[in-house]
TISE-184166 format. One line per field, with one value per residue: residue number from 1; residue in one letter; z, x, y of N, C-alpha, C, CB in turn. Coordinates in Angstrom, 1 decimal. Glycine has a CB too. Example, Ala and Ser with C-alpha at 12.3 -4.5 7.8 and 13.67 -1.06 7.14 Angstrom:
<recs>
pos	1|2
code	A|S
n.c3	7.8|7.1
n.c1	13.2|12.8
n.c2	-5.7|-2.2
ca.c3	7.8|7.1
ca.c1	12.3|13.7
ca.c2	-4.5|-1.1
c.c3	7.8|7.9
c.c1	13.2|12.9
c.c2	-3.3|0.0
cb.c3	9.0|5.7
cb.c1	11.3|14.1
cb.c2	-4.5|-0.6
</recs>
This chain:
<recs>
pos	1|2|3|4|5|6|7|8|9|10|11|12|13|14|15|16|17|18|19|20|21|22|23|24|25|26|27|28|29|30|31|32|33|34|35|36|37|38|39|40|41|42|43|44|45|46|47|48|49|50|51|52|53|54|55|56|57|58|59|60|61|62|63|64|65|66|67|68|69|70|71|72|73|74|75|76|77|78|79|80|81|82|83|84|85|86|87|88|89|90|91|92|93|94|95|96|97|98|99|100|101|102|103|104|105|106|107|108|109|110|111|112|113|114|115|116|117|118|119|120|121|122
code	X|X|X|X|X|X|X|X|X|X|X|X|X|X|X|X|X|X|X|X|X|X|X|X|X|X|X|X|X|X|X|X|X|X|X|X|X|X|X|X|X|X|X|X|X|X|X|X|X|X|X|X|X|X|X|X|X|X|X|X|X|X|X|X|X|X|X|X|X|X|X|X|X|X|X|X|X|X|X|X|X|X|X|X|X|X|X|X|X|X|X|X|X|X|X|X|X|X|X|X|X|X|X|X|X|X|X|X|X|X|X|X|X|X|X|X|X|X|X|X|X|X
n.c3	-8.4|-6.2|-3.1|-1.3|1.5|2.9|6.1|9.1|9.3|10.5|12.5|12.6|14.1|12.3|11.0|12.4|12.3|10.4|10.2|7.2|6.1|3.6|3.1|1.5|0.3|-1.1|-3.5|-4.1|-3.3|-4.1|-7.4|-8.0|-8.8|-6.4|-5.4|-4.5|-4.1|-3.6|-2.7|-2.4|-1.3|-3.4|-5.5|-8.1|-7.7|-7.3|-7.7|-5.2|-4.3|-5.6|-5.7|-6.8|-8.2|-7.5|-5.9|-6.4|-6.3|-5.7|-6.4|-4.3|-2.6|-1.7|0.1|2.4|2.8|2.4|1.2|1.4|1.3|3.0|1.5|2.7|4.0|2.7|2.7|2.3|2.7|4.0|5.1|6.6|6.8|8.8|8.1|6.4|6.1|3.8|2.9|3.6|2.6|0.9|1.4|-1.5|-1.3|-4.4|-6.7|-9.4|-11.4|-12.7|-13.2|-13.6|-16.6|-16.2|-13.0|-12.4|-13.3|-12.4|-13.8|-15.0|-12.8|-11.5|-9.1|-6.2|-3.0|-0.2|0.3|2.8|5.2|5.8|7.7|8.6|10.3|11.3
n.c1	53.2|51.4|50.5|48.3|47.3|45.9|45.7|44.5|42.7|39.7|37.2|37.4|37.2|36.5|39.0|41.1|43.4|44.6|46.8|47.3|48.1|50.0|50.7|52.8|53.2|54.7|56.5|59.4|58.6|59.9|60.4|57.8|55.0|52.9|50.0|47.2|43.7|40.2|36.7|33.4|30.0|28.1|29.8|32.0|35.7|38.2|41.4|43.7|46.3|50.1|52.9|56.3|59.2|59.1|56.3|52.5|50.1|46.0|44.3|42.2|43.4|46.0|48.5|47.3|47.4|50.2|52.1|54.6|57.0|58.7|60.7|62.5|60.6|58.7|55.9|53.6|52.8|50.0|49.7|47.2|46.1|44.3|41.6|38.4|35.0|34.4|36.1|35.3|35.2|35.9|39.1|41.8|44.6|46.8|48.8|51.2|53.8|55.8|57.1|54.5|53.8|51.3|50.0|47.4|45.3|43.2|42.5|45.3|46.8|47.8|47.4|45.4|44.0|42.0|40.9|39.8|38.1|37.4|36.2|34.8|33.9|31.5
n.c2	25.7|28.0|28.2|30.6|32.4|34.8|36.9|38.7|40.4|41.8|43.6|47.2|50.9|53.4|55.4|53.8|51.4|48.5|45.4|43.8|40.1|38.6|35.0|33.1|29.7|27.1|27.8|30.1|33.2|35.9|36.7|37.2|39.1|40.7|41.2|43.3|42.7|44.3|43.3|44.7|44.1|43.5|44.8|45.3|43.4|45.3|46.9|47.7|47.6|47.0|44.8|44.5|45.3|48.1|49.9|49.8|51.6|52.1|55.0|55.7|54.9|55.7|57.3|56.2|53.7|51.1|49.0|46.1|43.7|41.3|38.9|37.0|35.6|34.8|36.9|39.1|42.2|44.3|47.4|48.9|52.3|55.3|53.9|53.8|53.6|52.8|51.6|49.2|45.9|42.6|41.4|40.3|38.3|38.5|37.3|36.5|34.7|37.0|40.0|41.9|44.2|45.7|45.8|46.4|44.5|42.0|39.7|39.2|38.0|34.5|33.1|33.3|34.0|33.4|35.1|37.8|39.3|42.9|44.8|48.1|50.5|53.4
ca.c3	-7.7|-5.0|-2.1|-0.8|2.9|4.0|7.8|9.3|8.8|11.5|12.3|13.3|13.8|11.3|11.2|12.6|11.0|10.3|9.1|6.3|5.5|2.3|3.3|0.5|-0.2|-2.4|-4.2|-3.6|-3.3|-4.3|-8.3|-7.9|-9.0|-5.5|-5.7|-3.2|-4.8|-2.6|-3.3|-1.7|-1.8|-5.0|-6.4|-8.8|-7.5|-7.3|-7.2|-3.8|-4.2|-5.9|-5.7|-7.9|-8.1|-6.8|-5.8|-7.3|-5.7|-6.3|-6.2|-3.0|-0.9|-1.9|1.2|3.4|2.8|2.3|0.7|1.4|1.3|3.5|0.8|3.5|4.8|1.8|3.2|1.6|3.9|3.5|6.2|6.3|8.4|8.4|7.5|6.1|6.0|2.2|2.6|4.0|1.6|1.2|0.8|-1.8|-1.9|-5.5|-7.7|-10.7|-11.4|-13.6|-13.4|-14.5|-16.8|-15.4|-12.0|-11.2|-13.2|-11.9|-14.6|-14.9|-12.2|-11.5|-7.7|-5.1|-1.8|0.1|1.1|4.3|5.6|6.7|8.2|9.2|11.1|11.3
ca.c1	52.0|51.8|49.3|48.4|46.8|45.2|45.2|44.8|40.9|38.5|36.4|37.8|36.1|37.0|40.4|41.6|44.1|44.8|48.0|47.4|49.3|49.8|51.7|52.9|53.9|54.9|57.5|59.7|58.3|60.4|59.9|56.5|54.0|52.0|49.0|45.8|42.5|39.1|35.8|32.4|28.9|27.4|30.7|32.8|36.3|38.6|42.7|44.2|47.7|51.2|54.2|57.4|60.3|58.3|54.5|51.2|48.2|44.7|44.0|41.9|43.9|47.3|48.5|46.8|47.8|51.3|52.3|55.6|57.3|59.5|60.9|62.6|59.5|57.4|54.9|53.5|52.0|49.4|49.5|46.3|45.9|42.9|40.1|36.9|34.0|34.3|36.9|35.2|35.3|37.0|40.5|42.1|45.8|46.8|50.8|51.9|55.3|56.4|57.0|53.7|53.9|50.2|49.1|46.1|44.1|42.7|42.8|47.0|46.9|47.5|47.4|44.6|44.1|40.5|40.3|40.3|37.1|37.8|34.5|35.2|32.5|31.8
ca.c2	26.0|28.7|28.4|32.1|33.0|35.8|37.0|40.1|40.9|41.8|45.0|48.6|51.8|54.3|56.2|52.3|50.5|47.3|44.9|42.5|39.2|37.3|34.1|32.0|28.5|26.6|28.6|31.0|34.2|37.0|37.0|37.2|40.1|40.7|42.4|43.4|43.9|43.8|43.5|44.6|43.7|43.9|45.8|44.6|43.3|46.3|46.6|47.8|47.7|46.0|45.9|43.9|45.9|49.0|49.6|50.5|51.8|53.0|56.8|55.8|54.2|56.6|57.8|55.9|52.2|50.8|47.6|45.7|42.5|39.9|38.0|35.8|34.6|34.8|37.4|40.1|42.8|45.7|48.2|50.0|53.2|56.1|53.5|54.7|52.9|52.7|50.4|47.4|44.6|41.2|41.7|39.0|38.8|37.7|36.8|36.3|34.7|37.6|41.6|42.6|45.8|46.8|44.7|46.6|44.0|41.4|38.6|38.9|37.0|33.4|33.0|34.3|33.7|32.9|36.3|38.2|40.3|44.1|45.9|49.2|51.1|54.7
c.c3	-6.5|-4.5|-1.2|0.3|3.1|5.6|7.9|9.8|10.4|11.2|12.8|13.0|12.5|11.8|12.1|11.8|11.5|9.1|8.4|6.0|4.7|2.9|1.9|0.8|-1.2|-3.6|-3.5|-3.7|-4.0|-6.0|-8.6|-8.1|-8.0|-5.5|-4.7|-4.2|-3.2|-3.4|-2.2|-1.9|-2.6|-5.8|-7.3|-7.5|-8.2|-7.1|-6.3|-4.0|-4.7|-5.7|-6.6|-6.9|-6.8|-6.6|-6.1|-5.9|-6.4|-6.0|-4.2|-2.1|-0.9|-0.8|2.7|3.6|2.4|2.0|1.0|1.8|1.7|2.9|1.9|3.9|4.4|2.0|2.3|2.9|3.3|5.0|5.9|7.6|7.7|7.2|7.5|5.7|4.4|2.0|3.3|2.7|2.2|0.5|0.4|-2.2|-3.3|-6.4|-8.7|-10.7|-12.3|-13.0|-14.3|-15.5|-16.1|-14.5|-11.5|-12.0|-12.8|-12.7|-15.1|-14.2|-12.2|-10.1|-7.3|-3.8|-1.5|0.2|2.7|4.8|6.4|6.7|9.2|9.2|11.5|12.6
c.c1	52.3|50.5|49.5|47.3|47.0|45.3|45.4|43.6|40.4|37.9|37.2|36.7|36.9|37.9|41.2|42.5|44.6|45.8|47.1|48.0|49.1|50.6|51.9|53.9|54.3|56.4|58.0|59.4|58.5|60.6|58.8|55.9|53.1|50.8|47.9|44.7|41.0|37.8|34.2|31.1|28.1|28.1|31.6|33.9|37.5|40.7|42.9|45.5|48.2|52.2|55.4|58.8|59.9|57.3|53.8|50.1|47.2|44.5|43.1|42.0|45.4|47.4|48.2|47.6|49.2|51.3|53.9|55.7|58.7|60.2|61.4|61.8|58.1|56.2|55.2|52.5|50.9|48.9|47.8|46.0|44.5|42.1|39.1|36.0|34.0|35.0|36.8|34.7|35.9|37.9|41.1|43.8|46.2|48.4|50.7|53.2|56.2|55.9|55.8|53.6|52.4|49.5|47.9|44.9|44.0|43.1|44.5|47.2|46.6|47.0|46.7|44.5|42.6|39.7|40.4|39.1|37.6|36.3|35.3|33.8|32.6|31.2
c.c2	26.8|29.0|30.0|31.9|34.3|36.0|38.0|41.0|41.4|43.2|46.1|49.5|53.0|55.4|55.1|52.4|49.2|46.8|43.6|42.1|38.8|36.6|33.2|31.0|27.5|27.0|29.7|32.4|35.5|37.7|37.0|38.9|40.2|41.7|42.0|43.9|43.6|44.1|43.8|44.3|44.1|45.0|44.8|44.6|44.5|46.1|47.8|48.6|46.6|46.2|44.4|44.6|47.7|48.6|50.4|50.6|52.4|54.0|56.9|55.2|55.3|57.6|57.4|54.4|51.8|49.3|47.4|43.8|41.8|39.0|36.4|34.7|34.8|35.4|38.6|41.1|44.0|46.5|49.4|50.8|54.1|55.3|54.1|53.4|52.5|51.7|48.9|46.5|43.3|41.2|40.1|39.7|37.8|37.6|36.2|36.2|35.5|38.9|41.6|44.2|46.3|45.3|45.3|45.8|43.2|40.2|38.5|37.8|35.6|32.5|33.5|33.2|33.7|34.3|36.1|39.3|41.7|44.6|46.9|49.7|52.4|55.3
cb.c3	-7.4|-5.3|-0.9|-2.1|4.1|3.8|8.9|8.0|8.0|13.1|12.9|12.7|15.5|10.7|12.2|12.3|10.4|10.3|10.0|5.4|5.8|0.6|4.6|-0.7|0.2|-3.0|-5.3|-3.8|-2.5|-3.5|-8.9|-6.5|-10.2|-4.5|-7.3|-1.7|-7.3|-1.1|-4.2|-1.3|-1.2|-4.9|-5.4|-10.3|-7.4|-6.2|-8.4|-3.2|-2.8|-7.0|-3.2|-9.9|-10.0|-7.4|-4.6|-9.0|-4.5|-6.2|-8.0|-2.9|-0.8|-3.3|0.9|3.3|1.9|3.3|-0.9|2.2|0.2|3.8|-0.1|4.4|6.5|1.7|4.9|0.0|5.0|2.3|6.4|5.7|9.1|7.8|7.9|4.7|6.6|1.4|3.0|5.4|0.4|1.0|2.1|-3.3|-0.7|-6.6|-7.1|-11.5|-11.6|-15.1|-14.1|-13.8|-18.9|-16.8|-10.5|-10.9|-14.0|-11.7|-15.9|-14.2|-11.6|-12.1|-7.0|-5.9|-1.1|1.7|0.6|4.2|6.6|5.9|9.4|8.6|12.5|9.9
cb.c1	51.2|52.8|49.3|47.9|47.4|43.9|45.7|45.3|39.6|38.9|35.0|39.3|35.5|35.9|40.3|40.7|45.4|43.6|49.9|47.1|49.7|50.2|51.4|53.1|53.6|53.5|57.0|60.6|58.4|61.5|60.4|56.1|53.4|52.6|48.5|46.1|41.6|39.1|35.8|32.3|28.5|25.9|31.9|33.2|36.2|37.5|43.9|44.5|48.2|51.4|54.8|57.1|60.7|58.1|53.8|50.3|47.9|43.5|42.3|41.2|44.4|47.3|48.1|45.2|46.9|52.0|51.9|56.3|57.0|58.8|62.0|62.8|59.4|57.0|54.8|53.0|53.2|47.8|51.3|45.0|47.8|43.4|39.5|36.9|32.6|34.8|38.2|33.8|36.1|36.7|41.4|40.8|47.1|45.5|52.0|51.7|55.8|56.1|58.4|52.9|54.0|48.5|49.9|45.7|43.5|41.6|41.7|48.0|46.6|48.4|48.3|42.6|45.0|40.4|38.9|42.1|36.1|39.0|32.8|36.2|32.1|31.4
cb.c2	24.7|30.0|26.9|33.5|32.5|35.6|36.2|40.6|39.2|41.6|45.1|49.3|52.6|54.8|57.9|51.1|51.3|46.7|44.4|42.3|38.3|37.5|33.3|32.5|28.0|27.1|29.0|30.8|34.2|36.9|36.7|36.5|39.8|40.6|42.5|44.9|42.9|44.8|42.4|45.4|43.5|44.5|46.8|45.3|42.3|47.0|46.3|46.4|47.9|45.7|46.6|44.6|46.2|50.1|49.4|49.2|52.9|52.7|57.7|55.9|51.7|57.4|58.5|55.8|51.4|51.2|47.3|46.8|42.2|39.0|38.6|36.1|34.7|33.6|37.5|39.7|43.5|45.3|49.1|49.4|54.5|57.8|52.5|56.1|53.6|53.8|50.9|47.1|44.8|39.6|42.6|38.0|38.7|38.4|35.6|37.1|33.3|37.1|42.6|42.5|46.3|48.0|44.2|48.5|43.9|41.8|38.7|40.0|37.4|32.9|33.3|34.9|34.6|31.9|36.5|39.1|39.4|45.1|45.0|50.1|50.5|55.2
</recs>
């Protein structure tokens, strides 16, 4: 069983940026499938970012956002820079104890986290 935390969230104004944490417990971290999806109001839940061996993004965060990971100290990070209002949602960090061949869906996963509120303001 692996307990996941979020922190990081609050508001910026747009072209902001803000770091996200995944903290995990429970297990050791570093064969894990980590992945970012977010979701906004009255949208479906959406994928973010992954990363394994390498990392995945979505076409509209590519370039902007960065994913990496700590193994040491079980954190997974998501650096987000030039926010746009488009990108406020609730950011959920989510793992799987296996190399996913495709993490940008959603139901792979076995782990999520409570989420993490980002509002960006324009």
């Amino acid at each position: 069983q692996v307990q996941l935390v979020e922190s990081g969230g609050g508001l910026v104004q747009a072209g902001g940026s803000l770091r996200l944490s995944c903290a995990a417990s429970g297990r050791t971290f570093d064969k894990y499938t980590v992945g970012w999806f977010r979701q906004a109001p009255g949208k479906e839940r959406e994928f973010v970012a992954a990363i394994y061996w390498t990392t995945y993004y979505a076409d509209s965060v590519k370039g902007r956002f960065t994913i990496s990971r700590i193994n040491a100290t079980n954190t997974v990070y998501l650096q987000m820079n030039s926010l746009k209002p488009e990108d406020t949602a609730v950011y959920y960090c989510a793992a799987d104890p296996q190399q996913l061949p495709d993490p940008t869906g959603s139901s792979r996963y076995d782990y999520w986290g409570q989420g993490t509120q980002v509002t960006v303001s324009s």
